[in-house]
C-alpha positions in Angstrom: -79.6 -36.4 -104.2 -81.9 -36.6 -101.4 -82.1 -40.2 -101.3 -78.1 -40.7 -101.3 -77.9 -38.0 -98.3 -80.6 -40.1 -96.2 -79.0 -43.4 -97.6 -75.5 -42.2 -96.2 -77.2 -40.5 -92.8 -78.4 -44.2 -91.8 -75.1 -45.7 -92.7 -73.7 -43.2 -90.1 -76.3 -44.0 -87.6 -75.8 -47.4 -87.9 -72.0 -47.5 -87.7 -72.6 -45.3 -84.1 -75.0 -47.6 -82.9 -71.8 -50.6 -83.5 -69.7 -48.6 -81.5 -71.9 -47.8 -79.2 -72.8 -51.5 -78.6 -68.9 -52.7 -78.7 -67.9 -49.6 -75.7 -71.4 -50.5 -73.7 -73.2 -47.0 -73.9 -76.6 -48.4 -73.7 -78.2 -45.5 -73.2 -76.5 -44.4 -76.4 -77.7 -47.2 -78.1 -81.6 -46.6 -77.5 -81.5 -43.1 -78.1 -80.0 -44.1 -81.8 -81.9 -47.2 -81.8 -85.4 -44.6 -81.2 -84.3 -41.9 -82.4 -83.5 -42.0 -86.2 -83.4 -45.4 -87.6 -86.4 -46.6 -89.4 -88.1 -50.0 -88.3 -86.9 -52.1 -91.5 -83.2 -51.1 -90.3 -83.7 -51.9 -86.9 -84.7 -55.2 -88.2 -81.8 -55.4 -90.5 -79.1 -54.8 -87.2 -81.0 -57.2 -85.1 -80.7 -59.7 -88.0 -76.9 -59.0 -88.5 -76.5 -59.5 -84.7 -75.2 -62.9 -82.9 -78.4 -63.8 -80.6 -77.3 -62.4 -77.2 -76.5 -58.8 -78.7 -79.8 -59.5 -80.4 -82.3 -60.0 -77.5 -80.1 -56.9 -75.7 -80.9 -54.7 -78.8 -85.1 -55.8 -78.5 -84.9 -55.0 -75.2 -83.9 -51.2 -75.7 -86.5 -51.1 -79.4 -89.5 -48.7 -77.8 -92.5 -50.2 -77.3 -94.4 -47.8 -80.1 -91.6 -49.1 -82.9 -91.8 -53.0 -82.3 -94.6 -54.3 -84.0 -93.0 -52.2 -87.3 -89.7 -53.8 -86.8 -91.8 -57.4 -86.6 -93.1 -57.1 -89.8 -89.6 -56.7 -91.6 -88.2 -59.8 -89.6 -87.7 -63.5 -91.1 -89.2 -65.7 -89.9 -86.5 -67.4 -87.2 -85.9 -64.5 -85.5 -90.1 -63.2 -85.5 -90.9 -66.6 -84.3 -88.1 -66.3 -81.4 -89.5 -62.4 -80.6 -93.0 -64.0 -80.7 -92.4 -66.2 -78.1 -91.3 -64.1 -75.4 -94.3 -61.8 -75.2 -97.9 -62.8 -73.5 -101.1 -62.2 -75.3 -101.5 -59.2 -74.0 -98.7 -57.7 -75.2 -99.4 -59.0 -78.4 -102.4 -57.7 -78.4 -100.7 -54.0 -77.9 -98.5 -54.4 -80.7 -100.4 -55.5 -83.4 -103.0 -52.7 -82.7 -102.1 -50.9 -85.8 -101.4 -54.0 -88.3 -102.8 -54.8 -91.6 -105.5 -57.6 -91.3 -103.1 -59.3 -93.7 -99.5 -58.8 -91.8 -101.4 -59.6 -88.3 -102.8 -62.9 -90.0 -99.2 -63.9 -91.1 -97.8 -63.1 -87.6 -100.7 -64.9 -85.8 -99.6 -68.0 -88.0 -96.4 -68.2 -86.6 -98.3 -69.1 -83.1 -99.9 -71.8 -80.9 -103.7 -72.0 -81.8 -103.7 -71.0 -78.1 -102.6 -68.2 -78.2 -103.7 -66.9 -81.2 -107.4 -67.6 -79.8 -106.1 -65.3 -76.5 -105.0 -62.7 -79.4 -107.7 -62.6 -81.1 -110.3 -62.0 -78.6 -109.0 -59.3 -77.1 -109.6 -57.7 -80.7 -113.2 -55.9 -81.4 -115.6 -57.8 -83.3 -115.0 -56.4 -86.7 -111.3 -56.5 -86.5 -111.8 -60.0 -85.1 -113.4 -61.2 -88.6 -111.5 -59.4 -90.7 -108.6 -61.6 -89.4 -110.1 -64.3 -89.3 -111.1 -64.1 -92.8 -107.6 -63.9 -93.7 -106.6 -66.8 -91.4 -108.9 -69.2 -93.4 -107.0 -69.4 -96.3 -103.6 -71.2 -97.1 -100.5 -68.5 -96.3 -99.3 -69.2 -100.2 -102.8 -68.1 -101.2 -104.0 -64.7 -102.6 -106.7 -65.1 -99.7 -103.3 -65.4 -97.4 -101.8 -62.3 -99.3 -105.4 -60.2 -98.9 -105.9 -57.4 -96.5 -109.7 -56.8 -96.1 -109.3 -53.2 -95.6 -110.6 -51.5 -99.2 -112.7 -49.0 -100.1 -116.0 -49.8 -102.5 -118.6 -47.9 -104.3 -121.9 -48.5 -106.6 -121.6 -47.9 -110.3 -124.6 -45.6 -110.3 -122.9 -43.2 -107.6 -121.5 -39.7 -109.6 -117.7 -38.7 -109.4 -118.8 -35.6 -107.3 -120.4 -38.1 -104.3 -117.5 -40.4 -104.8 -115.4 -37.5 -103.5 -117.3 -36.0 -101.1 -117.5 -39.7 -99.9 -113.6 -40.1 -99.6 -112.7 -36.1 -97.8 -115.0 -38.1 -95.2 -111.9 -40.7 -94.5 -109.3 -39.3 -92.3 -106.7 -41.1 -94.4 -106.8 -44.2 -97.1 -105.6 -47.6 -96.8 -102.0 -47.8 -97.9 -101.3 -48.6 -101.7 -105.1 -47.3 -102.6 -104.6 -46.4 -106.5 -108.0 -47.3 -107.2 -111.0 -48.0 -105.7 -112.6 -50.9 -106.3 -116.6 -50.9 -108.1 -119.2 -53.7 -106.6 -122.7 -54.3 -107.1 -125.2 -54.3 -104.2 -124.2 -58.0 -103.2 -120.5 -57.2 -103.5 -119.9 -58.7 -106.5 -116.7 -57.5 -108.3 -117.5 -55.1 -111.6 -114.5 -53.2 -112.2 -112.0 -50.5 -110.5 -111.9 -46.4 -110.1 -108.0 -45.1 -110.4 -107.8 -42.2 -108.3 -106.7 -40.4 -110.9 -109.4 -41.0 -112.9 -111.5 -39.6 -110.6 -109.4 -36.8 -110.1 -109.4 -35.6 -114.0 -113.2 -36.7 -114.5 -116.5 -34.6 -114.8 -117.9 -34.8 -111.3 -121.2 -35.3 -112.9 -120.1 -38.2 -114.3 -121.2 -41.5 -113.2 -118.5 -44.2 -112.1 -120.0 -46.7 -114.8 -119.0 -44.5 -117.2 -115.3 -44.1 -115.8 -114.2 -47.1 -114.5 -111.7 -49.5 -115.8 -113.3 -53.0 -116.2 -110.6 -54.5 -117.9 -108.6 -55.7 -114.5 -109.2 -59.0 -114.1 -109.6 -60.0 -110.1 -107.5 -62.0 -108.7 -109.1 -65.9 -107.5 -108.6 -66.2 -103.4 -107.3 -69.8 -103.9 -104.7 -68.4 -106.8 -101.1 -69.6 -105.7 -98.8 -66.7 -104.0 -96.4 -67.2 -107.1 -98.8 -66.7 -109.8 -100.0 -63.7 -107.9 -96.9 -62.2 -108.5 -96.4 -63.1 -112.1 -100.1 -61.5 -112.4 -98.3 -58.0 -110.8 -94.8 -58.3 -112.7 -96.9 -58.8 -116.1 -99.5 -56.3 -115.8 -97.4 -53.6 -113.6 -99.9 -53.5 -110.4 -100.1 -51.6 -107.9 -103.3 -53.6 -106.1 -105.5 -56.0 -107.3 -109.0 -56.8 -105.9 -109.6 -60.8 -105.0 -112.7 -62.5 -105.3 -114.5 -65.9 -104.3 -115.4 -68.3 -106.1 -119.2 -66.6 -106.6 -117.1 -63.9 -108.0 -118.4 -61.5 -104.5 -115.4 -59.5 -103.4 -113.2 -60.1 -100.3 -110.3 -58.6 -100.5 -107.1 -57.0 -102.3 -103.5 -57.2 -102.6 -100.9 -54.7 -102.4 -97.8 -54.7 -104.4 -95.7 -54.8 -101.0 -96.8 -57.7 -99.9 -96.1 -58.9 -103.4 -92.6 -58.0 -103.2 -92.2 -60.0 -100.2 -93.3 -63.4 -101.8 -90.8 -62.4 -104.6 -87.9 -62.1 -102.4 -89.2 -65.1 -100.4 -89.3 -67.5 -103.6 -85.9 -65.7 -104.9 -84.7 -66.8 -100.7 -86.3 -70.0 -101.1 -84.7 -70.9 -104.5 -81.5 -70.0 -103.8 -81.1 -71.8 -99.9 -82.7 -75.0 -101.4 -80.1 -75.6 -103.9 -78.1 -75.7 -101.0 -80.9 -77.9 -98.4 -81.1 -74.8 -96.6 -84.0 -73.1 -95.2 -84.8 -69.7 -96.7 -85.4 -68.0 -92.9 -82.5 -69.5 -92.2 -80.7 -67.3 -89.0 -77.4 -66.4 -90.3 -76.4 -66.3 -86.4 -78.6 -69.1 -85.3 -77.3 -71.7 -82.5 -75.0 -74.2 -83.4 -77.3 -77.3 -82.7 -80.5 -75.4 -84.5 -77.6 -75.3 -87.6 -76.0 -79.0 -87.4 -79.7 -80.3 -86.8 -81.3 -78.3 -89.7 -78.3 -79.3 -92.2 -77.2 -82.9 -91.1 -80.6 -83.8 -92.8 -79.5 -82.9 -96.5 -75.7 -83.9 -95.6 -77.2 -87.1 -94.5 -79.1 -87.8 -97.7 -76.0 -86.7 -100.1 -74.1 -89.0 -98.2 -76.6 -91.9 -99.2 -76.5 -90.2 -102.7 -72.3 -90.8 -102.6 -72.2 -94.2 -101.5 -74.5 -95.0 -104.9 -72.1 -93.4 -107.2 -69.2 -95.2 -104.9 -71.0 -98.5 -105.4 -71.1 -97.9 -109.3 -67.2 -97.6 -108.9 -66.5 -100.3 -106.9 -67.8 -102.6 -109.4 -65.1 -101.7 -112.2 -62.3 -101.9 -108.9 -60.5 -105.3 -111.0 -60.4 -102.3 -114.0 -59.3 -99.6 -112.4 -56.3 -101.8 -111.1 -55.2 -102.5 -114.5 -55.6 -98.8 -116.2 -54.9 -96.6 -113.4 -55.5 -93.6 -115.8 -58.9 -94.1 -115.6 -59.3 -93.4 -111.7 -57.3 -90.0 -113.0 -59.8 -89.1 -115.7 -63.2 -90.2 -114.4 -63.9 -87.1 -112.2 -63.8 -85.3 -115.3 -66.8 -87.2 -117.2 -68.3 -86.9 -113.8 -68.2 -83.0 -113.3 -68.9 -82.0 -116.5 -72.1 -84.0 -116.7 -73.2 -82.5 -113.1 -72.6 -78.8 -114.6 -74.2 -79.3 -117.8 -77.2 -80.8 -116.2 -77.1 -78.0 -113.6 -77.6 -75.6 -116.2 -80.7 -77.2 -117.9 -82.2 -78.0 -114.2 -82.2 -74.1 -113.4 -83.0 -72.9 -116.8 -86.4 -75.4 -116.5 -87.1 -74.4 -113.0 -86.6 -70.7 -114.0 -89.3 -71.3 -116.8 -92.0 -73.5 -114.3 -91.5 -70.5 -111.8 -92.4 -67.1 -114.8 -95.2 -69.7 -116.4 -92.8 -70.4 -119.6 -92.8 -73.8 -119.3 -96.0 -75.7 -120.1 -97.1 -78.6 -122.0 -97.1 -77.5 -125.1 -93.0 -76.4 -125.6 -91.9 -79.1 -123.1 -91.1 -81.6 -127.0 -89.7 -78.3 -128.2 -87.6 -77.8 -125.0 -86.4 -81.3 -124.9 -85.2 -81.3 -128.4 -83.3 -78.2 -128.3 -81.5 -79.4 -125.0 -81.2 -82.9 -126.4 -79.4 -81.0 -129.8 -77.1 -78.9 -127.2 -76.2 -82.1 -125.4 -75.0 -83.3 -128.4 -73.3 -80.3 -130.0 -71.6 -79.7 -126.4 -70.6 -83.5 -125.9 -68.9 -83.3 -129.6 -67.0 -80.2 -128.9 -66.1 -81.2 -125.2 -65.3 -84.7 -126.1 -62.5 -83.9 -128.6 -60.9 -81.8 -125.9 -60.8 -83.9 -123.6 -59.9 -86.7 -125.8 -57.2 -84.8 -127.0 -56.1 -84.0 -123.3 -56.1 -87.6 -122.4 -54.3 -89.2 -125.2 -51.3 -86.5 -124.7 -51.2 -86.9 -120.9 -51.2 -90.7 -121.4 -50.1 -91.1 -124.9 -53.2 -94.0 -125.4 -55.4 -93.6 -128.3 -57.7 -96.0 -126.7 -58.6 -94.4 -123.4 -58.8 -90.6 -125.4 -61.5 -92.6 -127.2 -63.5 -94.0 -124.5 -63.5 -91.0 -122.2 -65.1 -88.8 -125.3 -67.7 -91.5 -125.7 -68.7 -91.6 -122.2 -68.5 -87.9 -121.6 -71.3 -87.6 -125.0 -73.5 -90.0 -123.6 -73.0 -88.0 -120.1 -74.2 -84.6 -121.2 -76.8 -86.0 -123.3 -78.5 -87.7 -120.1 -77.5 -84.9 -118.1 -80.0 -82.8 -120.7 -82.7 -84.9 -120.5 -82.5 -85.4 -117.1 -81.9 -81.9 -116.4 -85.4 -80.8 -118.9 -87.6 -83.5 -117.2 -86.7 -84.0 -113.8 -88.1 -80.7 -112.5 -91.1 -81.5 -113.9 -91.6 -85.2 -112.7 -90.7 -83.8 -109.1 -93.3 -80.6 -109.7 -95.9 -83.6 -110.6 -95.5 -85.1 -107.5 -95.9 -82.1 -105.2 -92.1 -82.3 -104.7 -90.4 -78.6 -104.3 -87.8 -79.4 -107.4 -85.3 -76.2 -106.3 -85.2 -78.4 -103.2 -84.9 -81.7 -104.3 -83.3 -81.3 -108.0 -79.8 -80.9 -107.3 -78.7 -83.8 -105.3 -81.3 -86.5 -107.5 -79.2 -84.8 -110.7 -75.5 -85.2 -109.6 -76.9 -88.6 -108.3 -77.7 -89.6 -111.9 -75.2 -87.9 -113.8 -72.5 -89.5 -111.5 -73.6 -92.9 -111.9 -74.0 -92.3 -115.6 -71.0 -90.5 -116.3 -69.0 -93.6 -114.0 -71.2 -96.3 -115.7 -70.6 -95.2 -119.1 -66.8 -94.3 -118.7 -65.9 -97.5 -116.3 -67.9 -99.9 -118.7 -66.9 -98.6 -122.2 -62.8 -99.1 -120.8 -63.9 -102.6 -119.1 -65.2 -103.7 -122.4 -62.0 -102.5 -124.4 -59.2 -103.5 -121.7 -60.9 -107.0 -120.9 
């Protein structure tokens, strides 16, 4: 109930602050702006805002509440945000980060600057940044914050806790504490609550959990999510390669590489960036999407070309110019459906090479079964429309062999393109309505060509 009250409070707030912007009151607008909204919806209405009520709203965001509000930013508008502030101020606003959120800020920057940033930090803040920054951003050493608490195995419970009323407050996300040797090699983790409902005299080799498995720094962002989804985590500790620990990841940060590759999946389909600015410029939006419209245009002309070289046919039956669309389409959605099924699978870890024959089969069997049952509808379709046995006939032989390619296509494709380091959410789409176009034309153009001739 409490939630729904809050929920329904910032609703309110954020409906004022509209009206406060549409009539002017500025001074209205940062006291509602500073005075009740939390930072992630302050980022929300700046990202819901055309860019000159945008840099008007940052300008009235209080000093204390912007490097929040950075941190729940994409990446467009950060980047934009990022480049009107001097190192200095930088420097004040990222006092309170996370080593890990300030290293994913600091790569949105010149090297120049991030070297001004970063040495106006002390020395151990310095490196633990810098630790971060030396891994990829789509690493579990990108994900890491360095910030975690350890203790020795021999230690008792009672010292453990002594050891943590000593901390004014504990990293955020601590659900466990994390158990190294004397050279900081990984051995297992404390849960707090373990060491909450233990004997105090107990020592915390006999408590811990040594069945979490640490997480490899060079691991790839996505796995380290599939790692939390599976086993429910809250944190995880990461290790190097001489298994000494460096790190951990928290589950927020996790949730933001989910909603990034959930972003980036969707917007690629389309070419589109996932941090694309819903209210960016009008050149930054032709430039960024007359780069896909330009390659599907190439991508039109093929399947064009096909046509043309059936034109004498298509003179003499004009029925076929009416039907092939139809073989066309429906091989584009069936392979559609197979392409994001497969990418779907790559993405959880379902798909590997030991089901790909099984996979293939049972998409090469639904081909079939759907080309059958599709084929005798259309067919049907065709010959009552143009009362011509011949042409129902040919279209349901070209649409079978269309959704049969479509489903190998479909299956295999994503996992060519994967093979060659070639995003296949990005580049799938438009190589598969290529292919089923110019089958689905070849097919249907050259089966009636062969019949009419």
């Amino acid at each position: 109930m409490t939630d729904i009250l809050e929920k329904s409070q910032a609703r309110q707030r954020l409906r004022s602050l509209s009206e406060a912007l549409d009539s002017g009151a500025l001074k209205q607008v940062a006291r509602i702006l500073n005075g009740g909204l939390s930072p992630s919806d302050i980022a929300h209405l700046l990202e819901s805002s055309p860019p000159r009520q945008r840099t008007l709203l940052w300008n009235l965001v209080d000093k204390s509440l912007e490097g929040e509000v950075l941190q729940y930013l994409n990446d467009d508008i950060r980047s934009y945000f990022l480049s009107r502030l001097n190192a200095r101020e930088l420097a004040d606003i990222i006092e309170d980060f996370e080593s890990d959120d300030l290293a994913d800020l600091l790569q949105q920057l010149p090297d120049t600057v991030i070297q001004e940033v970063l040495d106006t930090m002390d020395e151990q803040d310095r490196q633990r940044v810098e630790e971060v920054l030396a891994y990829p951003e789509d690493t579990a050493g990108g994900l890491m914050n360095t910030d975690t608490i350890t203790v020795r195995p021999d230690i008792s419970i009672d010292v453990v806790l002594r050891y943590l009323r000593r901390h004014r407050t504990l990293p955020p996300m601590t659900d466990s504490l994390i158990v190294v040797s004397r050279r900081d090699e990984f051995i297992g983790v404390l849960p707090i609550t373990r060491i909450l409902v233990s004997n105090p005299a107990s020592t915390v080799r006999e408590v811990m959990d040594t069945e979490i498995e640490p997480i490899p720094v060079m691991l790839a962002d996505d796995k380290v999510a599939t790692m939390f989804e599976r086993y429910d985590l809250i944190s995880a500790p990461v290790v190097g390669e001489n298994g000494r620990l460096l790190g951990r990841i928290t589950i927020d940060d996790v949730v933001d590489v989910i909603r990034e590759d959930a972003d980036h999946s969707l917007m690629s389909m389309a070419g589109l960036d996932e941090d694309e600015d819903t209210f960016a410029p009008v050149w930054k939006t032709t430039r960024r999407r007359a780069v896909w419209l330009g390659i599907n245009l190439i991508t039109a002309f093929t399947a064009s070309a096909v046509i043309g070289l059936f034109e004498a046919t298509i003179s003499k039956v004009v029925a076929l110019a009416v039907l092939m669309p139809i073989v066309a389409s429906m091989g584009g959605i069936a392979g559609s459906q197979t392409l994001t099924l497969v990418i779907r699978g790559m993405a959880v870890g379902q798909i590997s090479g030991g089901n790909v024959k099984w996979l293939l089969n049972r998409e090469f069997l639904s081909g079939i079964l759907n080309g059958l049952l599709w084929a005798l509808v259309v067919a049907t379709a065709a010959v009552l429309w143009f009362g011509d046995p011949l042409i129902g006939a040919i279209i349901a032989a070209a649409l079978l062999i269309n959704l049969v390619a479509a489903a190998f296509v479909g299956t295999l494709l994503p996992m060519f393109l994967k093979s060659r380091n070639i995003d296949p959410a990005l580049a799938g789409s438009v190589i598969l309505t290529t292919v089923t176009d110019v089958v689905g034309f070849m097919s249907f153009l050259g089966l009636a060509t062969f019949f009419y001739s």
